[in-house]
C-alpha positions in Angstrom: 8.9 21.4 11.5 5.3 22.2 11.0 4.2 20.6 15.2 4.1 17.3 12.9 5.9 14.4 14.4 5.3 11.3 12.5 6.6 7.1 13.4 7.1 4.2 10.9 5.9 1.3 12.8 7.0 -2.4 11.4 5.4 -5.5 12.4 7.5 -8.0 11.1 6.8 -11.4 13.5 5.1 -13.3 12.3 4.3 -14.5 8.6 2.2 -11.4 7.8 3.9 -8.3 7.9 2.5 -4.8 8.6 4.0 -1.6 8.2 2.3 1.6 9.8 2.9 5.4 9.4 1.7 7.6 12.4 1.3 11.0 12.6 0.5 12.3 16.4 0.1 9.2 17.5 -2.6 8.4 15.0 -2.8 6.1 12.0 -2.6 7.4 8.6 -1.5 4.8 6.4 -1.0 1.2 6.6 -0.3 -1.5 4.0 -0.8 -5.5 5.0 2.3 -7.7 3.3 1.5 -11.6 2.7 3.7 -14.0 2.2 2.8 -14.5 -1.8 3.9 -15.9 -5.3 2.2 -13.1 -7.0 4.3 -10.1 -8.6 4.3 -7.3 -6.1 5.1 -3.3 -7.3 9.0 -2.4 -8.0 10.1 -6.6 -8.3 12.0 -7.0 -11.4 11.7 -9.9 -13.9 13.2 -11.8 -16.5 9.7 -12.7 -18.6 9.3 -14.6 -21.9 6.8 -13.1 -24.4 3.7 -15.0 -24.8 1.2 -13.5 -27.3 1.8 -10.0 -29.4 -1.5 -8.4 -29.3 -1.5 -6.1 -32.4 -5.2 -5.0 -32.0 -4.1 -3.8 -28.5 -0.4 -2.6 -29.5 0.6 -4.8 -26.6 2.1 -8.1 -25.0 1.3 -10.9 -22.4 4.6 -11.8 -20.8 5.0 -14.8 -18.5 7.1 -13.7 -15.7 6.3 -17.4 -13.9 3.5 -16.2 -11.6 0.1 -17.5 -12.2 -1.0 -14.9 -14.6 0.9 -13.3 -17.4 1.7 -10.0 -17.0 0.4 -6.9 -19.7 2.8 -4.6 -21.0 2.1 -1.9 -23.6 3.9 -1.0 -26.9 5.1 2.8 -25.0 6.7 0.9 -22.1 9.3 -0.6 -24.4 12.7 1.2 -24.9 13.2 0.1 -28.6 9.8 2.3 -29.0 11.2 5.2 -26.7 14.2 5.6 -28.5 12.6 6.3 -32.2 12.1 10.2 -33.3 8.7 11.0 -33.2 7.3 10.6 -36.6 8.4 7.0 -36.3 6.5 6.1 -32.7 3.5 7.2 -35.2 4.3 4.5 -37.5 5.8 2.2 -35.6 3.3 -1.3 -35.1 4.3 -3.3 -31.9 4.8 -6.6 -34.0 8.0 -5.1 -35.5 9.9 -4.2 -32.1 9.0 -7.5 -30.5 8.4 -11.2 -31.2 6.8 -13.8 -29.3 8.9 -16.5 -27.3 12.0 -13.6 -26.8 13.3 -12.9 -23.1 12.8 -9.3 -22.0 13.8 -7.7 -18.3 10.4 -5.8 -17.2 9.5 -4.2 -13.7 5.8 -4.2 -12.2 4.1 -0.9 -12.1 0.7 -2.4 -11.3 -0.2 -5.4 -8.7 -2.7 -8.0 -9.7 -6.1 -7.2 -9.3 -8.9 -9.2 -9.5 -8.6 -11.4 -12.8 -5.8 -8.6 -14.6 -2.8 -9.8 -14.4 -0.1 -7.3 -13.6 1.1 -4.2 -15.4 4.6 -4.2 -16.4 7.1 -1.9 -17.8 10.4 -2.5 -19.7 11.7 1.2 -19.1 13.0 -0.3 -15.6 13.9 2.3 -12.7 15.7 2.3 -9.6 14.7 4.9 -6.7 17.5 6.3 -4.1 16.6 9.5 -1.8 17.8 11.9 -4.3 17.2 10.6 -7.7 15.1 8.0 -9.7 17.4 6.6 -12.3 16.1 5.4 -15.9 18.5 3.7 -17.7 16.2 3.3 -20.6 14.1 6.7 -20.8 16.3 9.5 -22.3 14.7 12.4 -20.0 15.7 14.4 -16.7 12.7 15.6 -14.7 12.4 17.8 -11.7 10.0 17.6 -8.2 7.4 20.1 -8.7 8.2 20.9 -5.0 11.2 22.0 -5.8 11.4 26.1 -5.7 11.7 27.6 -9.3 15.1 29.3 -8.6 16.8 26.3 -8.0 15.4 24.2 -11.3 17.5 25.5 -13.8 21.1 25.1 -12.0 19.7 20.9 -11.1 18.4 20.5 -15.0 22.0 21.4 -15.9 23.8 19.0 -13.6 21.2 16.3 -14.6 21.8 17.0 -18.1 25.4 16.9 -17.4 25.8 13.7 -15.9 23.5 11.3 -18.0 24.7 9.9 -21.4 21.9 10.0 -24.5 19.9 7.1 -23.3 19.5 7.3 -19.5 17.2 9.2 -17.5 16.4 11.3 -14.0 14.0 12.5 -11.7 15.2 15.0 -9.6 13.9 14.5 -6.2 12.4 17.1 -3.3 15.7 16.0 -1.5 17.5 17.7 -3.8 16.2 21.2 -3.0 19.9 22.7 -2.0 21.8 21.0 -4.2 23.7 18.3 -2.7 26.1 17.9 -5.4 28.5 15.0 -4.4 25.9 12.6 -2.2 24.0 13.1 -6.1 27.0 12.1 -7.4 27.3 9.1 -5.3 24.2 7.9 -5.5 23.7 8.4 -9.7 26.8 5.7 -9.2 24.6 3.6 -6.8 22.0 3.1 -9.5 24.0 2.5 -12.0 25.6 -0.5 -10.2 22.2 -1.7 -9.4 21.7 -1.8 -13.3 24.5 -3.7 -14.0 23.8 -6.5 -10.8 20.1 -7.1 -12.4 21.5 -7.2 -15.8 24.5 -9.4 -14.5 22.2 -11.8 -12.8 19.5 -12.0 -15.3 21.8 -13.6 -18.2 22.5 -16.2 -16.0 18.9 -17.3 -15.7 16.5 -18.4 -18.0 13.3 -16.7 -18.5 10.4 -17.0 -16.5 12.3 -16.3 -13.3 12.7 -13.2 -10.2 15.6 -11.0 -10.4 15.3 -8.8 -7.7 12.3 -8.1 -5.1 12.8 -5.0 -2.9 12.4 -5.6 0.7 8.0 -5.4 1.8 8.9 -2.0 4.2 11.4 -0.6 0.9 8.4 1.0 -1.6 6.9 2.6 1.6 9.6 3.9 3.2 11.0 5.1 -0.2 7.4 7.5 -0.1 6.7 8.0 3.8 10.2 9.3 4.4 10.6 12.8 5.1 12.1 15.3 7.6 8.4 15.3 10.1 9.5 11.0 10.6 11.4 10.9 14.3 11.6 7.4 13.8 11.3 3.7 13.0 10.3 1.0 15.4 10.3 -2.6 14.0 9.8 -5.6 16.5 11.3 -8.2 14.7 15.3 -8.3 15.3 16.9 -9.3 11.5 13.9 -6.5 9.7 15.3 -4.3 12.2 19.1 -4.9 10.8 17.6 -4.3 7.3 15.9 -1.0 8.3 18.8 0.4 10.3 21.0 -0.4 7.2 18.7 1.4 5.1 18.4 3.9 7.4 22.0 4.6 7.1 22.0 6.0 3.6 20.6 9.0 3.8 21.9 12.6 4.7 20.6 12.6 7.9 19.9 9.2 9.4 16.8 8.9 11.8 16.6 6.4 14.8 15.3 3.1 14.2 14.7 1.3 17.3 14.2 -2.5 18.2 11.0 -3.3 20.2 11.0 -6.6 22.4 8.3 -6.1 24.8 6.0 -9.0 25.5 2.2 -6.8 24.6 2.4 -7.0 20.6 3.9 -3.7 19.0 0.3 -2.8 16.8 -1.5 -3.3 20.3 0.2 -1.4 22.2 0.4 1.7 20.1 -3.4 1.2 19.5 -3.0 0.8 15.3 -5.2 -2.8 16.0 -7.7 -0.9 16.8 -7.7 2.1 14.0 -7.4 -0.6 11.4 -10.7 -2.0 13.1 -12.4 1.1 12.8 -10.9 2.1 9.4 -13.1 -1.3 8.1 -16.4 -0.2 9.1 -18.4 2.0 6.8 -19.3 4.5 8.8 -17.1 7.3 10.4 -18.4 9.8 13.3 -17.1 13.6 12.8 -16.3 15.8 15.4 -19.6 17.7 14.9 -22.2 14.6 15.3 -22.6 13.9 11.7 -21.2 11.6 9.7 -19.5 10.0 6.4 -20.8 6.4 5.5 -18.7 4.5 2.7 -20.2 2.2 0.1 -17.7 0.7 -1.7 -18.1 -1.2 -4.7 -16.3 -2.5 -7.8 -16.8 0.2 -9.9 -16.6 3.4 -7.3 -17.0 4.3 -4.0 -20.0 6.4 -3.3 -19.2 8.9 0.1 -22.3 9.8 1.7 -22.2 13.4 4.4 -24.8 12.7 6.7 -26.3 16.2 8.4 -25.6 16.3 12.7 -28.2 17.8 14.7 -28.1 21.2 12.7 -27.8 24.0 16.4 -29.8 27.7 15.7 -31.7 28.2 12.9 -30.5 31.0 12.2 -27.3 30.6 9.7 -28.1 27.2 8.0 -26.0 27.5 5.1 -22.9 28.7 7.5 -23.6 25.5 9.5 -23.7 23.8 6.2 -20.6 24.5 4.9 -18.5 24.1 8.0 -19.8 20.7 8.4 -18.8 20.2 4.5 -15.4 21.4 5.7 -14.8 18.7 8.4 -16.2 16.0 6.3 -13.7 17.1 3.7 -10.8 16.9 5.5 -12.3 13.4 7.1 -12.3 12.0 3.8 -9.1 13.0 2.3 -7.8 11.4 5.7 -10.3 8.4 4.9 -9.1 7.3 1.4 -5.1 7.3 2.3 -6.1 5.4 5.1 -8.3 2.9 3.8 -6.5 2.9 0.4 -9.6 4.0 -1.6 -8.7 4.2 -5.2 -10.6 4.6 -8.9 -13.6 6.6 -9.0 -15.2 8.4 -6.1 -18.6 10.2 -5.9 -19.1 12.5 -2.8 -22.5 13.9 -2.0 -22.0 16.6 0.4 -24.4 18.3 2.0 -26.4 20.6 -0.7 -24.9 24.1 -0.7 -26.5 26.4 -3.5 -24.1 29.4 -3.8 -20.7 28.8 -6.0 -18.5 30.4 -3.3 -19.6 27.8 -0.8 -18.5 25.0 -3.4 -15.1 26.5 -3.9 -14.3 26.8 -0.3 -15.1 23.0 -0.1 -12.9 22.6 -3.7 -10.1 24.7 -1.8 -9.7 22.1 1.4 -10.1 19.5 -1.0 -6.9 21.0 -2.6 -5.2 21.3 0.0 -5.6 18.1 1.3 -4.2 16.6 -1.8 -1.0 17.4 -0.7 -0.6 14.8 2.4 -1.2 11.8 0.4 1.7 10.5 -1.5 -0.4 9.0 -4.2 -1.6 10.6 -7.5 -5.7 12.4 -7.2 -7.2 13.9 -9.4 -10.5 16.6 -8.4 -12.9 17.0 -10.7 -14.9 19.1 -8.7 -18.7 19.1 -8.3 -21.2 18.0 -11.3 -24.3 19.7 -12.2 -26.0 17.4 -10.2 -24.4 19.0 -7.1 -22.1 15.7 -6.5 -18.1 15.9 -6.1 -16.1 13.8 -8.2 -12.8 12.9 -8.1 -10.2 9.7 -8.4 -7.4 8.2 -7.1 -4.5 6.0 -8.6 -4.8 2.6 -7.5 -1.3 1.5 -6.8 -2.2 -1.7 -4.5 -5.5 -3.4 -3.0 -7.1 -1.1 -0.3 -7.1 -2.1 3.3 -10.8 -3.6 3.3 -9.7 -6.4 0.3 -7.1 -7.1 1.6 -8.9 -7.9 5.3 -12.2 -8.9 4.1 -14.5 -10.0 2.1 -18.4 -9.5 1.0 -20.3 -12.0 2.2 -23.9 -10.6 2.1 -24.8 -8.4 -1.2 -27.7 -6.8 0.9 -26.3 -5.8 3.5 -24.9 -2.5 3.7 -22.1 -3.5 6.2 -22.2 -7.2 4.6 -18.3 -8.2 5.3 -16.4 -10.5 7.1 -12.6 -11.2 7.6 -11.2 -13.2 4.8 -10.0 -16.8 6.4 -6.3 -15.6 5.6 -6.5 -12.4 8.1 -7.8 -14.6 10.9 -5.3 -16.9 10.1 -2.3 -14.3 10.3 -4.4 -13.0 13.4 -4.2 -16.5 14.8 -0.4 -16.8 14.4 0.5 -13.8 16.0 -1.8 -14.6 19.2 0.1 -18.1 19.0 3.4 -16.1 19.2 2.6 -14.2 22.2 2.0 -17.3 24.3 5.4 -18.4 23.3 6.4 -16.9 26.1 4.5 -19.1 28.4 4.7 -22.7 29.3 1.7 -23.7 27.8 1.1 -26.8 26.3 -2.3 -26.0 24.7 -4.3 -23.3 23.5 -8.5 -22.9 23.4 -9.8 -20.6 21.0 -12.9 -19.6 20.3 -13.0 -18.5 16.8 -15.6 -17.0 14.0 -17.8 -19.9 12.5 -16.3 -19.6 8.7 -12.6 -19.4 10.1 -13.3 -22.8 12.0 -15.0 -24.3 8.6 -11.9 -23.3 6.5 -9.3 -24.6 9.0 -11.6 -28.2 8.9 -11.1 -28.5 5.5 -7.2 -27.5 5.7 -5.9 -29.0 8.8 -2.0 -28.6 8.1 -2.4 -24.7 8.0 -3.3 -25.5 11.9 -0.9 -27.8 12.3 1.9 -25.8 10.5 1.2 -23.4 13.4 0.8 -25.7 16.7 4.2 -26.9 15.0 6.3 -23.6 14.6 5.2 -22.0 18.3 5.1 -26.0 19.7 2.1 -25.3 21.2 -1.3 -27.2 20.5 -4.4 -25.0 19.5 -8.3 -26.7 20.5 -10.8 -24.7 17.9 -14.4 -24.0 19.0 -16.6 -21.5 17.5 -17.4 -18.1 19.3 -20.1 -16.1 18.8 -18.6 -13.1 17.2 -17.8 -13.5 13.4 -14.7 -11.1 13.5 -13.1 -11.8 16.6 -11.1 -14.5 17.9 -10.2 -15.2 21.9 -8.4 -17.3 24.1 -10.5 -19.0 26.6 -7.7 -21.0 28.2 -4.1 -21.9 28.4 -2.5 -24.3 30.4 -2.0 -28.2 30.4 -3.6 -30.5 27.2 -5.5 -32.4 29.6 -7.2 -29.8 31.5 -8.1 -27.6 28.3 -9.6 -31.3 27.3 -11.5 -31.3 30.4 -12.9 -28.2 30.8 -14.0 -28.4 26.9 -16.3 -31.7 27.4 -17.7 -30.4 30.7 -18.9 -27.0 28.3 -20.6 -29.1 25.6 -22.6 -30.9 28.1 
């Protein structure tokens, strides 16, 4: 143990479901689940073919969501399993026709106006492996120490007949032999259920989507995670189930208290802060994020610089803190594509590369793939990160003024999430009615679609009186109690 103790948190009341990862009691990564028709990453599909896109050596395949999905010539196994010269020769027209059913998994989430990225070379992830039943190669962790790589690529050679496929993962470092054994097994069943259950349905249609918690659990889980709390009693059966598969099963625990479960920990909050461009450092300066479509631009804003006498000491430590402030940053707000960092002008080299080597070093918390490019000519830092789905300020909000640097607001869909979950905790009471004062464009949007409101007054039976509030984020409950009174008390106001 490296002093690290780290908590999966799961919100699962409610119709919006939130999963948290804390490390000393602060967040580091969250992820915001929806209810939603549109393909999320891992589901698995039986699609039809739609258009062959020669030009682009690709296909559109409608897997019954509202966009069809993209997937490219190399993500097809009749292409993986031709010799090398022939890939070369190979056009995508002859390996697959338009109107024929193919099984393909999502890689990419929607974004935007793409629609997503799919892949026919299917996999299916367990603790210790990643099985490919389509992609004839066995790779190894990179965290895995050298001396034990050879004796691991002979077993995965051993055990996989010429078509499959492993990744060898870090759980795997002494050698487990028989729970590998198992759990190659495992997969393989999985394979033959999706393949069972997709010839008995006809394409477009979902074959199997994982669990919302399963993809982040399946990265977050290592030996610093004391434990799972999940406050919503079936998700917790789910989890403990899940938690029971592995080598050394870690508590999960059930949380009923009345104070919601993201409240009370304080993660509310941090996903507050983690919206708002601008971040204090320890030190009195500052980072301030500018996010657009086509990069993020990181701005290091000097503190009050103390004693003349050393400035470019007090530059790079500064540099240092902001550094490790926005590695930190862009796992938890999700940051991804291209990102241009203007640090705090240092002239020597040696400076830089002290900056490049916490940079580095940094790299190795977040689970998703970065690439540093290091600093330009012009003295910026570049660098990017894989998108794998929207970042935390999409998902929440939304631009509302192009001129203003801090020009969002929370998308109608958050407040009404936030709305349902305030609902729930008055459940408890005998309340007939609610008042809430809410943000002026949440009010407008619940006008025009009044059964969203009354889908809600009908599953907590409780009846909800809108007025608007002055704050254009937050929502609060001026009153509970009796219809009448709540009627009362809001005539005598507007007078």
């Amino acid at each position: 143990m490296n002093g690290t103790m780290q908590r999966v948190v799961i919100n699962a009341v409610g119709m919006e479901k939130r999963t948290a990862l804390m490390e000393n009691e602060k967040l580091i990564e969250c992820a915001v689940h929806r209810p939603t028709k549109s393909p999320l990453t891992g589901n698995i599909y039986k699609g039809k073919v739609q258009k062959v896109l020669p030009g682009m050596q690709a296909v559109f395949v409608d897997i019954g969501t509202s966009k069809n999905g993209f997937l490219h010539k190399d993500d097809l196994p009749a292409y993986q399993q031709l010799s090398g010269e022939a890939q070369k020769k190979v056009s995508i027209s002859s390996l697959i026709k338009e109107g024929e059913s193919i099984l393909v998994q999502v890689v990419k989430e929607e974004s935007g106006d793409k629609g997503a990225k799919l892949t026919a070379l299917i996999s299916f992830t367990g603790h210790l492996l990643v099985y490919f039943p389509f992609t004839p190669h066995v790779g190894i962790s990179k965290k895995i120490k050298e001396s034990q790589r050879a004796m691991l690529q002979d077993w995965g050679d051993s055990v996989i007949n010429n078509q499959e496929g492993l990744i060898i993962r870090t759980g795997c470092e002494d050698f487990p032999k028989r729970e590998m054994n198992q759990e190659l097994e495992s997969l393989r069943r999985q394979l033959n259920e999706v393949q069972k259950c997709s010839d008995g349905k006809k394409a477009p249609d979902l074959i199997v989507q994982p669990p919302f918690f399963y993809p982040l659990l399946e990265r977050w889980i290592n030996h610093n995670v004391e434990e799972i709390i999940v406050d919503d009693y079936e998700t917790y059966q789910h989890v403990k189930e899940y938690a029971a598969s592995f080598q050394n099963p870690f508590s999960v625990k059930l949380y009923n208290e009345k104070e919601p479960l993201f409240r009370k920990l304080g993660i509310d909050t941090d996903i507050e802060k983690a919206l708002s461009p601008l971040v204090w450092l320890k030190n009195g300066s500052s980072l301030y994020f500018n996010v657009t479509e086509a990069l993020t631009a990181i701005d290091v804003n000097t503190g009050k610089f103390t004693g003349k006498k050393d400035r470019s000491k007090t530059v790079v430590e500064t540099n240092k803190i902001a550094a490790q402030e926005i590695m930190k940053q862009l796992r938890l707000r999700n940051i991804a594509g291209m990102i241009v960092i203007d640090f705090i002008t240092m002239q020597s080299n040696e400076d830089k590369e002290q900056i490049n080597k916490v940079m580095r070093e940094a790299l190795k918390n977040d689970s998703a793939t970065m690439i540093l490019h290091g600093f330009t000519k012009m003295g910026l830092f570049e660098m990017t990160r894989k998108k794998e789905r929207p970042s935390l300020l999409e998902t929440l909000a939304t631009r509302f003024d192009r001129h203003m640097m801090d020009g969002y607001i929370l998308r109608q869909e958050t407040l009404y999430y936030e709305m349902d979950r305030i609902m729930k905790e008055y459940a408890y009471e005998d309340d007939e009615a609610l008042w809430m004062e809410v943000p002026q464009h949440f009010s407008e949007w619940l006008k025009k679609n009044p059964d969203k409101l009354k889908h809600l007054e009908k599953q907590h039976d409780i009846k909800v009186f809108v007025s608007i509030g002055s704050s254009n984020r937050e929502m609060a409950v001026r009153q509970s109690g009796k219809i009448d009174e709540i009627r009362n008390r809001m005539l005598k106001d507007s007078h």
